[in-house]
C-alpha positions in Angstrom: -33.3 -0.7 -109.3 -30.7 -1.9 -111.6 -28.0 0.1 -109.6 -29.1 -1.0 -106.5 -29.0 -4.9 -107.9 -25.0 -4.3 -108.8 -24.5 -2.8 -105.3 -26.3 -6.0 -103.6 -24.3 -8.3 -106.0 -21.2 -6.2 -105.3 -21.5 -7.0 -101.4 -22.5 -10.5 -102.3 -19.0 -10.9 -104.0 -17.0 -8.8 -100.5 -18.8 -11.1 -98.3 -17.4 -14.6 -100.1 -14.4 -13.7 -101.0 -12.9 -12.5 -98.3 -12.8 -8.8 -99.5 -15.2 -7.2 -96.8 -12.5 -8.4 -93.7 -9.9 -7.1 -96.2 -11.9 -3.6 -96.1 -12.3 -3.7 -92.2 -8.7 -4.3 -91.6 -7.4 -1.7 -93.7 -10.1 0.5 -92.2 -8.5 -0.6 -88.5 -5.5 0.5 -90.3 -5.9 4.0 -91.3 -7.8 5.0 -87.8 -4.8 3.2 -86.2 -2.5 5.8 -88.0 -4.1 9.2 -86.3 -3.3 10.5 -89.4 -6.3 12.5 -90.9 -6.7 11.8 -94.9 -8.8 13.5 -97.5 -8.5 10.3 -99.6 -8.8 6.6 -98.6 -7.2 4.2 -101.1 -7.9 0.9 -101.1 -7.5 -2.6 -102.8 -10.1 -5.1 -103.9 -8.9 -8.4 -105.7 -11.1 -9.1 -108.1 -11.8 -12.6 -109.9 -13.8 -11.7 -112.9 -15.3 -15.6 -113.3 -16.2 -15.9 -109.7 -18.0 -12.4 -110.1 -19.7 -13.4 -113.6 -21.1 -16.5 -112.3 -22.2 -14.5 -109.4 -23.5 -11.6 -111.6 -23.3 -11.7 -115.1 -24.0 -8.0 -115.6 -21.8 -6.7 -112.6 -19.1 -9.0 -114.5 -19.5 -7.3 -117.6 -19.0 -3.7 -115.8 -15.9 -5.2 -114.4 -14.4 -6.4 -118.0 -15.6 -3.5 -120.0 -16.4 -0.4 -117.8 -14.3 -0.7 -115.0 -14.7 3.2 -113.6 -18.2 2.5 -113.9 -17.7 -1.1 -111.8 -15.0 0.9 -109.1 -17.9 3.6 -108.4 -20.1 0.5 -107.6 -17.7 -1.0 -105.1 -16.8 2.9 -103.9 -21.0 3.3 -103.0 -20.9 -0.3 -101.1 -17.9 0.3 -99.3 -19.1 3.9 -98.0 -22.6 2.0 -96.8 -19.8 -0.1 -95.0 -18.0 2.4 -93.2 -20.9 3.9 -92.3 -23.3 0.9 -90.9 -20.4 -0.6 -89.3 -18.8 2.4 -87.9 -15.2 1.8 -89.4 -14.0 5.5 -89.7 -15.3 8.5 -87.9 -13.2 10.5 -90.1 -14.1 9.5 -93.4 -17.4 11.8 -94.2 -18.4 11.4 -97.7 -18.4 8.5 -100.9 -16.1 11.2 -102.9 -13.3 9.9 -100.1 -12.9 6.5 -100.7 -10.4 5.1 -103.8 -11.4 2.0 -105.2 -8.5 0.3 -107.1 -10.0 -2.9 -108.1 -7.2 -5.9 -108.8 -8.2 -8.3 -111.4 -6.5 -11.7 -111.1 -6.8 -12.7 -114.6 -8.9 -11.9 -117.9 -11.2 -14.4 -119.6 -8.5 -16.1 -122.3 -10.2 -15.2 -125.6 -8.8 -13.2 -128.4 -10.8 -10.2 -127.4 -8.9 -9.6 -124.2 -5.5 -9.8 -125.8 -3.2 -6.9 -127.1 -1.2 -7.6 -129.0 1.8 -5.0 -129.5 2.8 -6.1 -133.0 -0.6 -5.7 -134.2 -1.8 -2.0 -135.9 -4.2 -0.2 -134.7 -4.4 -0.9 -130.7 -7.5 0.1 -129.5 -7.1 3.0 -126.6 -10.7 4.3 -126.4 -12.9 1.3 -124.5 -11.0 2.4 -121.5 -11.8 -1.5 -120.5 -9.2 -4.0 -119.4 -6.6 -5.5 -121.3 -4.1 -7.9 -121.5 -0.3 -8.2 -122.9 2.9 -9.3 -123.0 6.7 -8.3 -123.1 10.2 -7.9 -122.1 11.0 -4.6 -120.2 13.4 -3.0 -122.6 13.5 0.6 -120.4 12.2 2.0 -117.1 12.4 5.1 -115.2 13.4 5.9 -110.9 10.7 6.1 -109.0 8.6 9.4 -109.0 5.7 10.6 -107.0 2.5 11.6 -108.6 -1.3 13.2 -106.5 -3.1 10.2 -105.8 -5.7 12.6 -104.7 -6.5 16.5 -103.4 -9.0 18.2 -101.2 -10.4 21.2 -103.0 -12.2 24.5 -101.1 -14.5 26.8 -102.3 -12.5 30.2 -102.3 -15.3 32.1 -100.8 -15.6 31.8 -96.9 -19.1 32.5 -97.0 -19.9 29.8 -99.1 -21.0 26.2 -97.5 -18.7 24.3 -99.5 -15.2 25.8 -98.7 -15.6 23.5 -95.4 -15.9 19.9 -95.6 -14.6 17.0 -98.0 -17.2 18.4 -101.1 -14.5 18.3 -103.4 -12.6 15.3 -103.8 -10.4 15.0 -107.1 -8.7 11.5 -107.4 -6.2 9.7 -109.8 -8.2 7.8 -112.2 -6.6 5.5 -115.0 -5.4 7.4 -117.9 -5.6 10.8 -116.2 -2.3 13.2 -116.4 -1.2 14.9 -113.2 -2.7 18.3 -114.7 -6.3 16.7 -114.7 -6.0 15.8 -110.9 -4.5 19.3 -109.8 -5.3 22.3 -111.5 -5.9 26.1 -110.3 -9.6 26.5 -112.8 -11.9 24.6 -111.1 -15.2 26.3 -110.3 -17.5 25.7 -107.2 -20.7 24.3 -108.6 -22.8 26.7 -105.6 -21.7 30.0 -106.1 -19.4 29.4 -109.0 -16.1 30.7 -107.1 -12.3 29.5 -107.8 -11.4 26.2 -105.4 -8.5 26.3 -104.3 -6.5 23.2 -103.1 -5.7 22.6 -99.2 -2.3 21.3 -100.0 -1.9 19.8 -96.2 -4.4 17.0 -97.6 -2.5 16.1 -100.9 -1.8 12.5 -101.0 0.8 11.5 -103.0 1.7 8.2 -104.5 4.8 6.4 -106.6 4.6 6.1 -109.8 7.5 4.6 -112.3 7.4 4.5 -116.2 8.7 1.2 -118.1 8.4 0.6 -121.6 8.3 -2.9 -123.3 8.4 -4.8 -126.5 6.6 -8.0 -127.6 8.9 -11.2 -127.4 8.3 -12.0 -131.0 10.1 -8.8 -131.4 13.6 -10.2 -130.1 14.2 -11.5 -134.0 15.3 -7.5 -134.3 18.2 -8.2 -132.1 19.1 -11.7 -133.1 20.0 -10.7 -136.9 17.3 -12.9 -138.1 14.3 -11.2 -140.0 13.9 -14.1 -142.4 14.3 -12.1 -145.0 11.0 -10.2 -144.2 11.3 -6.8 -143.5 9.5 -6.2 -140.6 9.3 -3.2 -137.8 8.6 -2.8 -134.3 7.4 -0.3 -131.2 8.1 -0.4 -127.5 4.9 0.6 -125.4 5.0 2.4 -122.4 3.4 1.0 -118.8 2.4 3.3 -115.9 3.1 1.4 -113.2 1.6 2.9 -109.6 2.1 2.3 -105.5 2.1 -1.6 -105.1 3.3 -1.9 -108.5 6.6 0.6 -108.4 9.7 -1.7 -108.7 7.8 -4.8 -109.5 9.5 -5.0 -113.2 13.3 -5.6 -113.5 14.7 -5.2 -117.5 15.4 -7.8 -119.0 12.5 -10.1 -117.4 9.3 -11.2 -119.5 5.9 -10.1 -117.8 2.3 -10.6 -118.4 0.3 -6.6 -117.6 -3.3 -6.4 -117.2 -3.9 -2.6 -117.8 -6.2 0.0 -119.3 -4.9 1.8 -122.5 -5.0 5.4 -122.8 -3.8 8.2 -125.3 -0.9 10.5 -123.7 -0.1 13.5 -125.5 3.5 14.5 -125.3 5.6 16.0 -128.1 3.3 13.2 -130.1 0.8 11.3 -129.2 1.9 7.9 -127.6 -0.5 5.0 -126.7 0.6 4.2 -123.1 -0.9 1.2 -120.8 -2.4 1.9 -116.6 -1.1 -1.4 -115.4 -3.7 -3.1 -113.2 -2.0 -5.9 -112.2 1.5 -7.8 -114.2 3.1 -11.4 -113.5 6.3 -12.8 -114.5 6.3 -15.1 -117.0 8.0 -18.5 -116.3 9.8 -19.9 -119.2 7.9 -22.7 -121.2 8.7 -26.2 -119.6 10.0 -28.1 -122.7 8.7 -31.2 -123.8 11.3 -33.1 -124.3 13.9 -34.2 -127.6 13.1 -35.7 -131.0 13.4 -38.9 -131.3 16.2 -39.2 -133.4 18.3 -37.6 -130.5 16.8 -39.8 -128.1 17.6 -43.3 -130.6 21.1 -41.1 -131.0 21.7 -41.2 -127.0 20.8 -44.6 -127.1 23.1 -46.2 -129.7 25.9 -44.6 -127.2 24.6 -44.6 -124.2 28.0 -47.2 -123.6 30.2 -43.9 -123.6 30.4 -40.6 -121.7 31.7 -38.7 -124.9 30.3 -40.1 -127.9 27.0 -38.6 -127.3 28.5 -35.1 -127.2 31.3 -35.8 -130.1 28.3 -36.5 -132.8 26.7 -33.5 -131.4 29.2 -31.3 -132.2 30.2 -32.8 -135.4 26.5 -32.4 -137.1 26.2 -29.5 -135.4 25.1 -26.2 -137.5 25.6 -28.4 -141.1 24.1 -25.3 -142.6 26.8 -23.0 -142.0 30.4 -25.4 -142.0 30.3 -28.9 -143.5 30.4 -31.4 -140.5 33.6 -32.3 -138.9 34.7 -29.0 -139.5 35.2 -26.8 -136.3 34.4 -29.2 -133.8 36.1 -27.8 -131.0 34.2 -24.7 -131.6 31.0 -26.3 -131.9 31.2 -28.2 -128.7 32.1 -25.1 -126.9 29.1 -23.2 -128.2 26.8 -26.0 -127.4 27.9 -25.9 -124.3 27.6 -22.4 -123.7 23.9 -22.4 -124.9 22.8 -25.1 -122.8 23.9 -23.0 -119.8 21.8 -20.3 -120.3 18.9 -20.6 -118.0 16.9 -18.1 -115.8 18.2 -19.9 -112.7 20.1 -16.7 -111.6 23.4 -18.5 -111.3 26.8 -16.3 -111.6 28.3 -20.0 -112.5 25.8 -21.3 -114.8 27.5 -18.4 -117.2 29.9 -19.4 -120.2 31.8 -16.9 -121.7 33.6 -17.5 -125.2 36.7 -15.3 -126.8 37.4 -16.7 -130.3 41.1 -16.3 -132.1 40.4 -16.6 -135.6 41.4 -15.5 -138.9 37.8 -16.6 -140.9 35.7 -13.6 -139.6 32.8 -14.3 -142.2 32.4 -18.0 -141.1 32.7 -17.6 -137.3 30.1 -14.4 -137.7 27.7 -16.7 -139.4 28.6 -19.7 -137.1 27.7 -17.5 -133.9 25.2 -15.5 -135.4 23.4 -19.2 -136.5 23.8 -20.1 -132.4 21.9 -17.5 -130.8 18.8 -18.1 -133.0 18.7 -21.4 -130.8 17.6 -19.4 -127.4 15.3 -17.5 -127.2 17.5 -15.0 -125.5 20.3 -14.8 -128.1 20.8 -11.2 -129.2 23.3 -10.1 -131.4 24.7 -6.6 -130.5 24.0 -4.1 -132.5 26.9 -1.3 -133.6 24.3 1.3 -133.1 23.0 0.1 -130.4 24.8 0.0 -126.7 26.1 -3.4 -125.0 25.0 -2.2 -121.2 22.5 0.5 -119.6 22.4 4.1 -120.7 20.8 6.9 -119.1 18.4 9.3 -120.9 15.3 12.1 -120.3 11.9 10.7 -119.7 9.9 11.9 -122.7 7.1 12.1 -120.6 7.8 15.0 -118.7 7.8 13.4 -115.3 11.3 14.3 -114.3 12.5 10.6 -114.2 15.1 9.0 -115.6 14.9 6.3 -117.8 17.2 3.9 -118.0 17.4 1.8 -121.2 18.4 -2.1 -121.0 21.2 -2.4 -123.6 22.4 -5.6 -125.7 23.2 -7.3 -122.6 20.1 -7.1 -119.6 18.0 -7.5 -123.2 20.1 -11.1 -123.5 18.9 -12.3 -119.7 19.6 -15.9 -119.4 20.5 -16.0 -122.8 23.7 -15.1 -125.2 24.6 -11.8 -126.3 26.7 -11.9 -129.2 28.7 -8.7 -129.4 31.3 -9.1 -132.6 34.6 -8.3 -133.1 36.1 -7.1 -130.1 38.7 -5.0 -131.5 35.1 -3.1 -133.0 34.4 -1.6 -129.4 36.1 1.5 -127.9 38.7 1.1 -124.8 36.2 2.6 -122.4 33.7 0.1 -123.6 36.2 -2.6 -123.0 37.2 -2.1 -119.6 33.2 -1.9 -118.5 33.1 -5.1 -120.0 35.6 -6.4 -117.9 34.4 -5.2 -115.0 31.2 -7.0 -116.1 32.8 -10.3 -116.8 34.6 -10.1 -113.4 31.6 -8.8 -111.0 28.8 -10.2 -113.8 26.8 -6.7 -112.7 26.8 -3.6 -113.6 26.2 -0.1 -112.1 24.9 2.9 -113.4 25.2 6.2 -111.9 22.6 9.2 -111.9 23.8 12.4 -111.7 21.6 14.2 -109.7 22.6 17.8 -111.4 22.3 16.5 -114.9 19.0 15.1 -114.0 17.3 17.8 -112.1 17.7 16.3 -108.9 19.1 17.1 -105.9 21.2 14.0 -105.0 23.0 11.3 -107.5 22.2 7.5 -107.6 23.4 4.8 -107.9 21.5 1.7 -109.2 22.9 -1.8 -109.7 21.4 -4.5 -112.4 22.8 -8.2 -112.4 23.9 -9.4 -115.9 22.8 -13.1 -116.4 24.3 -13.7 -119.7 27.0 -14.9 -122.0 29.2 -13.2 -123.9 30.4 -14.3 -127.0 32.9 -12.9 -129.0 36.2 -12.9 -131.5 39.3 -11.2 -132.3 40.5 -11.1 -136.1 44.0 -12.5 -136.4 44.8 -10.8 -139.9 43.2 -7.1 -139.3 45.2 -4.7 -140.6 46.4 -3.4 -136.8 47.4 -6.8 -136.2 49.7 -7.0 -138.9 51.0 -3.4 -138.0 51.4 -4.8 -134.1 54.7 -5.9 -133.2 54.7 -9.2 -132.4 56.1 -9.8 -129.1 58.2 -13.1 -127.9 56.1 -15.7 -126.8 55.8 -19.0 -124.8 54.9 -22.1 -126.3 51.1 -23.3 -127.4 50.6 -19.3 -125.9 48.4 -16.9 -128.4 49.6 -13.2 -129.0 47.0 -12.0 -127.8 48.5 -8.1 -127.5 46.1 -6.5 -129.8 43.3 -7.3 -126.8 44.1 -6.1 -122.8 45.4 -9.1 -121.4 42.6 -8.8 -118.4 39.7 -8.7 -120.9 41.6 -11.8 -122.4 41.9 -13.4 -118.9 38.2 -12.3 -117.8 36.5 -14.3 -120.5 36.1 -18.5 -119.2 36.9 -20.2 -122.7 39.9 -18.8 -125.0 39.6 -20.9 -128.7 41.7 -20.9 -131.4 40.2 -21.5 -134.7 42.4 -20.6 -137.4 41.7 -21.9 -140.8 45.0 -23.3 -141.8 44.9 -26.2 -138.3 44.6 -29.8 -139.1 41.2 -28.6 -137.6 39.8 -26.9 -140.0 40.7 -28.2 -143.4 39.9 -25.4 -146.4 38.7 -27.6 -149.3 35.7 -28.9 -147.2 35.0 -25.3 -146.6 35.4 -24.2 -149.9 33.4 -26.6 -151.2 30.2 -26.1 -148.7 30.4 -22.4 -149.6 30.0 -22.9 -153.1 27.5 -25.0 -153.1 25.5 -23.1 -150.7 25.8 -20.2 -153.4 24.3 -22.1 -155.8 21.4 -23.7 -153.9 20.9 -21.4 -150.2 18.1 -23.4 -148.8 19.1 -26.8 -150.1 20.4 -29.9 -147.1 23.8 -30.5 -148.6 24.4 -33.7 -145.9 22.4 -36.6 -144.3 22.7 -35.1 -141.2 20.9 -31.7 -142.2 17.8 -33.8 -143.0 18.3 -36.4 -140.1 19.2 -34.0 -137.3 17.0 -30.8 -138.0 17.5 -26.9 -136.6 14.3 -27.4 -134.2 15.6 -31.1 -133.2 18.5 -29.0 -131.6 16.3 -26.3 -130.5 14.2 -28.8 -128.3 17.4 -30.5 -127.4 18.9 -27.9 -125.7 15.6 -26.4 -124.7 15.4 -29.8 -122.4 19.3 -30.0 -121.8 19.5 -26.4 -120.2 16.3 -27.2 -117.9 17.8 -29.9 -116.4 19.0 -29.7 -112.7 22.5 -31.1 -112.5 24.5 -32.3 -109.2 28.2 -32.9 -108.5 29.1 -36.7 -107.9 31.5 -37.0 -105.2 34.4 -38.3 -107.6 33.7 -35.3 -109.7 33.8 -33.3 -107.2 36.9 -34.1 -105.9 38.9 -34.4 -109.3 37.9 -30.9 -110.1 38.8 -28.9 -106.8 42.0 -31.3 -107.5 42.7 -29.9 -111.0 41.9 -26.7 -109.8 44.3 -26.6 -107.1 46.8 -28.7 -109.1 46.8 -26.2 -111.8 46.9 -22.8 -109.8 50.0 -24.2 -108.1 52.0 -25.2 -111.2 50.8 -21.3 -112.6 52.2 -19.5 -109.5 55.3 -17.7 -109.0 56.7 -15.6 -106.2 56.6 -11.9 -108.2 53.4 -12.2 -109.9 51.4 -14.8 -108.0 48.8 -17.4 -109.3 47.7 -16.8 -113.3 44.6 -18.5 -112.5 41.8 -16.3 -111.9 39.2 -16.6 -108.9 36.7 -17.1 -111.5 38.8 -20.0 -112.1 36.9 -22.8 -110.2 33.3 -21.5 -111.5 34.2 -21.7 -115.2 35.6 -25.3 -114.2 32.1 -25.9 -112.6 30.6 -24.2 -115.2 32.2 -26.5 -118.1 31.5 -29.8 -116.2 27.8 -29.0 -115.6 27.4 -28.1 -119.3 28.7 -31.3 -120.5 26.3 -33.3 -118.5 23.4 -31.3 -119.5 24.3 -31.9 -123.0 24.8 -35.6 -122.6 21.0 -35.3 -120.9 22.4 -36.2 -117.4 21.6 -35.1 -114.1 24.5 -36.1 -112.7 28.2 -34.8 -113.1 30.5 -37.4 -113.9 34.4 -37.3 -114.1 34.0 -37.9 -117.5 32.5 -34.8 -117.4 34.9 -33.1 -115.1 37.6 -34.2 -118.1 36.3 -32.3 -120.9 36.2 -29.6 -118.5 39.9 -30.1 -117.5 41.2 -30.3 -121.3 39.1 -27.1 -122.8 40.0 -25.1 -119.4 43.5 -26.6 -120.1 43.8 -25.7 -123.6 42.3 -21.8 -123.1 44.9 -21.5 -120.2 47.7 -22.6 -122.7 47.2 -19.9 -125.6 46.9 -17.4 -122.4 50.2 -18.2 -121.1 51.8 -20.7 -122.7 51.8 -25.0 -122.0 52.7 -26.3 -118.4 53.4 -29.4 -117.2 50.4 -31.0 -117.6 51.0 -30.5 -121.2 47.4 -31.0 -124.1 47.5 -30.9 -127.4 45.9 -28.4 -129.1 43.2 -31.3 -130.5 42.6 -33.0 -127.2 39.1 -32.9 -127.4 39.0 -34.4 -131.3 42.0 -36.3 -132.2 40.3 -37.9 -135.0 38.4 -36.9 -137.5 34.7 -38.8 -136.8 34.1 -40.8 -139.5 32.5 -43.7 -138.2 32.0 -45.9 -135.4 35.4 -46.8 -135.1 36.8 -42.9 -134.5 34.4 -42.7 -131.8 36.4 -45.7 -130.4 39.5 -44.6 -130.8 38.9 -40.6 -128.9 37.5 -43.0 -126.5 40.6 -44.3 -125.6 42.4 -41.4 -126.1 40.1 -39.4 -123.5 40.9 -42.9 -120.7 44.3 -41.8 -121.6 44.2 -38.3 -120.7 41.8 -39.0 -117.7 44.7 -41.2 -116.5 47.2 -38.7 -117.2 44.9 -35.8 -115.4 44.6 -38.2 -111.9 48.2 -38.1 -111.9 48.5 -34.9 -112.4 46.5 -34.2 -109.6 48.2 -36.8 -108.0 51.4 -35.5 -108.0 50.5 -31.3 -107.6 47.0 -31.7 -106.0 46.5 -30.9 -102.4 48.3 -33.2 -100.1 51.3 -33.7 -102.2 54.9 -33.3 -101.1 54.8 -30.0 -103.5 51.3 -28.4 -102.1 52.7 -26.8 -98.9 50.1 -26.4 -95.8 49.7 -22.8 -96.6 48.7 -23.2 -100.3 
């Protein structure tokens, strides 16, 4: 009675919700086919509070013994076919395949899983929930989503007929759906399989890691050692290609116990969502009375940013070119899927330790900032599914890890020349392709699969390395970098070029010296005001809210910078090697202008904005080839050191200078001048 009170409830639940007209289409569908099938799959969304309210104890089967609850819904559905006529061909229960699709879980601790926590539990085969960023997945592969077995002796009733029936159930290795030792339970003959009525199914492997798990990559552990373990998702039919690496997903799944060469807990996804990033709440409110006090200037706003910015690692004022850049660069990471929201950043220096610690200090601000790894591998590499399936599985690398994010990957002149030239190739095409050999693989054909990179690279060049002061230094023009000990390419893919050597007005040593040795003596202490005023989370909510805003060109902005732009690209031309400017060119420019406005908490680009743009696009052309004649000084962006209100004053007047200088400029090479002919 109980049984049959679940069934009743069961069509109850088909009835409201839709699923019953679901069922009689897809029955429509299969007779439509004139195919014949020993198996009939199909799908039945499932709200778990709608069926709970409906019946409590049907609910409960759902949550915690869903093979139980999917033979329930099998029995109902075969009373279907059958009292509605919906398939002459289907004859018995054992034919239908219930996959039941839960929408959601009840949000209580219980129904979590949490993959950093020891032991999981993988022997309720009941429904779970968890979350993480796809580190690895494999090509697709087909596994038996059923089999039509036959009793072996002719004489016996049961080799005709749909008796035996073995399905895919969750959990189950291919092994325990086919297998050559089954018995007939009549006259206790072999079965043997009639392969014509195999149905097969996709299946793909991916393996992810919790989020809090990231701090691995970000060279942040605070100073806890910690350790973590990917988990592996089985991912089936509907669900095959559904995951891309990189991306942060919610899986409903059942977890089961695989034994390969060691025993692995692995997860049967039911049903996974993408996670949208958190909406954030807004900025402290000393950044908010900050933006305020200069909400009279364009630049100010940004200027004190940059000067208090990362007070824990350099002493403030120190750097600030650097420091704007970076902010910059951070607050254009986004998962908006933008080629141009991208910011890439090649440092000259001579201070190693400092710039390490400066970057290293930046990524910890995203949530995405990963710091590459020397053991590890900056793009996608190709191994042997340990699973046995003969798959491939392709592992994410430093960079599809650091999606709409930073990914921090050191010294350059630390990476091979192979390694270099794919990273090129990435900066230019901002994808990346991997190829499958097909013999290597045990396959009969290669492939060729193709992952967009949505990140910024970051990255520095020592000036004093021992091969640079081995290198012959080679003539060059003036304000230009030698540069030789890099490809020039690699030099000319990356958006931003920055020189921060220690012994520029820039960066004064004593300041430096000093903040070092005081953090020696006293490593967690605030040395300045602005440490305590302006905290690390202040700027992690700031540009939290800064990068989420949606920015749009004014029309003055828009036509100073395609005037720079063409301005610029004809003054770097000549007749034997053509224009220096890349065709990347424009989108860093876009790029630069959008992240100043985002920083200054605008939704509109000004050609204020479009300025700062013009002079740190200006200045990284310079130490690539040398001044032209729209000639900036090296510390265009901070003339003045920014001691007080008055400073701010004076770089304010300094920038209306150079904005007046860069309308002329464009005034006198831009489009429509005597000099721009009609074919340029």
């Amino acid at each position: 009675m109980s049984n049959l009170k679940l069934k009743e409830a069961a069509l109850i639940y088909l009835d409201r919700s839709g699923g019953l007209q679901k069922f009689i289409d897809d029955c429509k569908h299969y007779n439509d086919s004139k195919q014949s099938y020993a198996v009939y799959r199909f799908n039945i969304l499932i709200n778990p509070s709608d069926v709970v309210e409906l019946d409590a104890e049907l609910g409960n089967n759902i949550l915690h013994q869903p093979l139980k609850a999917a033979q329930i819904f099998q029995s109902v559905c075969f009373i279907a076919v059958k009292t509605l006529s919906l398939s002459g061909q289907l004859q018995t229960e054992t034919q239908i395949n219930i996959v039941l699709k839960l929408t959601h879980l009840p949000p209580l601790p219980s129904y979590g899983l949490d993959l950093c926590e020891f032991p999981l539990d993988y022997t309720s085969q009941r429904y779970y929930m968890m979350q993480g960023i796809v580190i690895a997945m494999t090509t697709v592969t087909k596994y038996t989503q059923g089999a039509r077995f036959l009793c072996s002796d002719e004489a016996c009733p049961l080799s005709k007929g749909f008796q035996y029936i073995r399905v895919h159930v969750p959990g189950a290795t291919e092994s325990a759906t086919i297998r050559n030792d089954f018995l007939c339970d009549l006259c206790a003959s072999s079965l043997q399989e009639d392969r014509k009525f195999r149905v097969l199914g996709d299946k793909q492997i991916v393996e992810i890691i919790a989020t809090k798990a990231l701090h691995a990559f970000q060279g942040f552990s605070n100073n806890q050692p910690f350790r973590f373990q990917s988990l592996t998702i089985f991912l089936r039919d509907e669900l095959v290609n559904k995951m891309n690496i990189g991306n942060e997903y919610k899986i409903i799944g059942i977890p089961t116990c695989v034994k390969t060469s060691q025993t692995a807990v692995c997860i049967e996804a039911n049903s996974i969502t993408f996670c949208n990033p958190k909406v954030p709440s807004g900025v402290s409110d000393n950044f908010r009375c900050l933006l305020s006090l200069t909400s009279s200037s364009c630049w100010k706003f940004t200027a004190i940013l940059a000067n208090i910015f990362a007070t824990q690692i350099v002493p403030p004022g120190t750097y600030n070119l650097l420091k704007l850049c970076l902010l910059m660069s951070l607050v254009q990471t986004s998962d908006r899927n933008k080629e141009q929201d991208c910011l890439d950043i090649l440092i000259i220096t001579s201070d190693t330790l400092i710039i390490d610690r400066l970057l290293n200090f930046s990524i910890n601000l995203v949530p995405r900032g990963i710091r590459h790894l020397a053991s590890t591998e900056i793009f996608p590499t190709l191994s042997r599914n340990k699973y046995g399936t003969g798959a491939v599985s392709i592992q994410a690398g430093s960079a599809l890890l650091a999606k709409g994010g930073i990914c921090f990957i050191g010294d350059l002149a630390s990476h091979k020349k192979d390694k270099l030239e794919q990273l090129q190739s990435v900066l230019e095409s901002r994808s990346i392709r991997v190829y499958i050999p097909g013999k290597k693989f045990g396959d009969d054909i290669d492939q060729q699969m193709t992952f967009p990179v949505q990140c910024s690279f970051w990255s520095f060049v020592d000036m004093d390395s021992s091969l640079r002061r081995n290198a012959q230094k080679t003539n060059t023009l003036i304000g230009q970098m030698d540069c030789s000990l890099i490809p020039a390419n690699l030099v000319e893919a990356f958006g931003l070029l920055i020189n921060c050597s220690e012994s520029s007005s820039c960066h004064p040593l004593l300041p430096t010296v000093q903040h070092t040795l005081k953090k020696a003596i006293d490593p967690e202490g605030l040395l300045y005001v602005a440490s305590k005023q302006f905290t690390t989370e202040d700027f992690e909510k700031l540009l939290a809210f800064a990068k989420n805003l949606n920015v749009e060109f004014s029309l003055e902005a828009e036509r100073m910078i395609h005037g720079y732009y063409l301005a610029s690209r004809r003054i770097r031309t000549d007749s034997v090697y053509g224009s220096k400017l890349s065709a990347s060119a424009l989108r860093y420019l876009v790029s630069l202008s959008e992240a100043h406005a985002r920083l200054n908490l605008r939704n509109k680009v000004l050609k204020e904005d479009v300025l700062i743009a013009a002079l740190l696009f200006e200045t990284s052309l310079t130490l690539k080839y040398g001044t032209s004649i729209f000639c900036v000084a090296p510390n265009a962006l901070f003339p003045f050191d920014l001691f007080n209100e008055e400073y701010l004053e004076q770089r304010d007047r300094y920038l209306t200078q150079c904005q007046q200088q860069l309308q002329q400029f464009i005034a006198t090479y831009g489009p429509g001048t005597a000099v721009f002919s009609s074919d340029e």
